[in-house]
N, C-alpha and C positions, 0 to 999 in steps of 0.2 A: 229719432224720427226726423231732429232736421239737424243741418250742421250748425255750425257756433259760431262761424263767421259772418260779421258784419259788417259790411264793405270794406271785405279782404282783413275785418280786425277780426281776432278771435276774443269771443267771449264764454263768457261761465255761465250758467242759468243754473239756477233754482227753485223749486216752487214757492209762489209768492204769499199763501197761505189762502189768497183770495181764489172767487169763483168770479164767470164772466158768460153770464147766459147759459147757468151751472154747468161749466165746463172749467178744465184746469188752466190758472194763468199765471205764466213763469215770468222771472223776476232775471234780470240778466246783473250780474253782481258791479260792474266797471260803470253803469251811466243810472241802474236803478228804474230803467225801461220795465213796463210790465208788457204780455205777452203772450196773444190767446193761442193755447197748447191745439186747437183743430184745426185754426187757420195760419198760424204762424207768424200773425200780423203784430207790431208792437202796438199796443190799443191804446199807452198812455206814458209820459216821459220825452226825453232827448229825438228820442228815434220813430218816435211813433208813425206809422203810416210805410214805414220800413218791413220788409217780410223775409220772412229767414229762406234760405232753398231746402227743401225737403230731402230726406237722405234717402235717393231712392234703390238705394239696396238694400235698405231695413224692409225684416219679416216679419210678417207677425207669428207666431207660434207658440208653443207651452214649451215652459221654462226645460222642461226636457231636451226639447229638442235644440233651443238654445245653447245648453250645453255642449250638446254632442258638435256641434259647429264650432262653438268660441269653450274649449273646456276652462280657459284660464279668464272667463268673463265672470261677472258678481253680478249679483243682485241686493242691490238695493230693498231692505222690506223691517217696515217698523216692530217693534216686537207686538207680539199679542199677550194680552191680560186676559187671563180667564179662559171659560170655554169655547168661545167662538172661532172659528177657524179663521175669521177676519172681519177686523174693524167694518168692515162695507156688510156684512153678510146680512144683518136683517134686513139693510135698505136693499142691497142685491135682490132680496129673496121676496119682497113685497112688491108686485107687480104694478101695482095702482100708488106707488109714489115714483113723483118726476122732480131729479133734482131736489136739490136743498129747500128751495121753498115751495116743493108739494105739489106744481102746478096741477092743471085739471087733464088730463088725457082729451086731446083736442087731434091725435095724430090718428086720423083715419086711416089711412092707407096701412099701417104698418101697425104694431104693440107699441107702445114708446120703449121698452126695454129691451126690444129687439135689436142684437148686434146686426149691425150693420158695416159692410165696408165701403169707405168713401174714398173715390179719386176724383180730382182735379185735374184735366190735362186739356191744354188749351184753355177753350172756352165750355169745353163738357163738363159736367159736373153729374156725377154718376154715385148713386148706393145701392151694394147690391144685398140682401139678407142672407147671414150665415146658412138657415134653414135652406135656402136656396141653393147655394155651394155647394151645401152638406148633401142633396138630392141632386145637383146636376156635375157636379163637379169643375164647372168653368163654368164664365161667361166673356162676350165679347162685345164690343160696340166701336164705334166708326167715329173717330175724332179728326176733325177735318182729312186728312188724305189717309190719315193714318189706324189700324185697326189694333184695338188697346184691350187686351185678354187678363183675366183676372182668373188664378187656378187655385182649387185648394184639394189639398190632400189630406183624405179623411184619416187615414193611419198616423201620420205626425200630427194633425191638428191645424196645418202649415199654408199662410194665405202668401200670395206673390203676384205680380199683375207688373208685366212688359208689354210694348209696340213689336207684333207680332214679327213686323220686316226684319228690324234684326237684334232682336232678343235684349233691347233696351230697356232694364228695370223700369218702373213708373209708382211713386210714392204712391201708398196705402196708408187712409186712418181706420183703425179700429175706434166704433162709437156705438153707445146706444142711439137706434134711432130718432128719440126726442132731441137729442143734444145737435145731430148732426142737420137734421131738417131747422132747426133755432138758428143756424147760420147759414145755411142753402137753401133758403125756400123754392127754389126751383131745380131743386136736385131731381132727375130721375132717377124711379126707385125701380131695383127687379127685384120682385117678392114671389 
């Protein structure tokens, strides 16, 4: 989701085992920087105040379809013990818990577990809900001169969002909504 390099250095990240406005914060291995995973920002170390650039040809999709793109690509995935399809599943599957420490559902507009996808470009700050996508199949909005299309395709699963003019990718987070409005409170949401 972003590239590795930091001013022209390349680095390594890792996840840093921490959370950061229960959201994931990665650990860059060469200065020890930590790293919040939605905004990209280094939040604490050497570099802090420093922002990675987003890798804006990443898609989001199901691992399926990842494949059929990258077949020689891996995934990364802890092993599972026991029945559960995944370490996350009961907290996934509990609607009325936010984050690790439980907060209170204060997100009016939206479910707090509602996916959502977030762009950044310019000064817009835009989420739009899957549910959304899944029943209109695009959206679009007007960032300064420029008009900035988000499409998904219900058959692969598959989110992508470029500057209409000329087909210039535009980074995508995939986020629950609680997580994503914790750092953009002035995000506009189309729900």
């Amino acid at each position: 989701m972003y590239t590795a390099n930091v001013d022209s250095i390349r680095h390594t990240f890792q996840a840093s085992g921490s959370l950061w406005q229960d959201a994931l914060v990665m650990q860059d291995l060469e200065n020890k920087t930590l790293w919040a995973q939605i905004t990209g920002e280094a939040i604490q170390g050497d570099l802090k105040g420093k922002k990675l650039e987003m890798f804006n040809s990443f898609f989001h999709s199901t691992f399926a379809e990842f494949k059929k793109q990258y077949p020689n690509g891996v995934l990364l995935k802890k092993e599972i013990i026991g029945e559960a399809s995944s370490h996350y599943k009961k907290y996934m599957d509990d609607s009325t818990k936010f984050g690790i420490f439980e907060r209170a559902d204060t997100f009016n507009k939206l479910g707090g577990k509602e996916l959502v996808f977030g762009i950044r470009h310019d000064d817009k700050i835009v989420a739009v809900s899957k549910d959304y996508l899944i029943k209109n199949k695009s959206y679009s909005f007007k960032s300064g001169e420029l008009t900035v299309v988000i499409d998904f395709d219900n058959e692969s699963n598959t989110v992508i969002a470029y500057e209409k003019k000329d087909n210039k990718p535009v980074g995508v987070v995939t986020s629950y909504w609680f997580a994503w409005i914790s750092f953009f409170s002035e995000t506009e949401l189309i729900h």
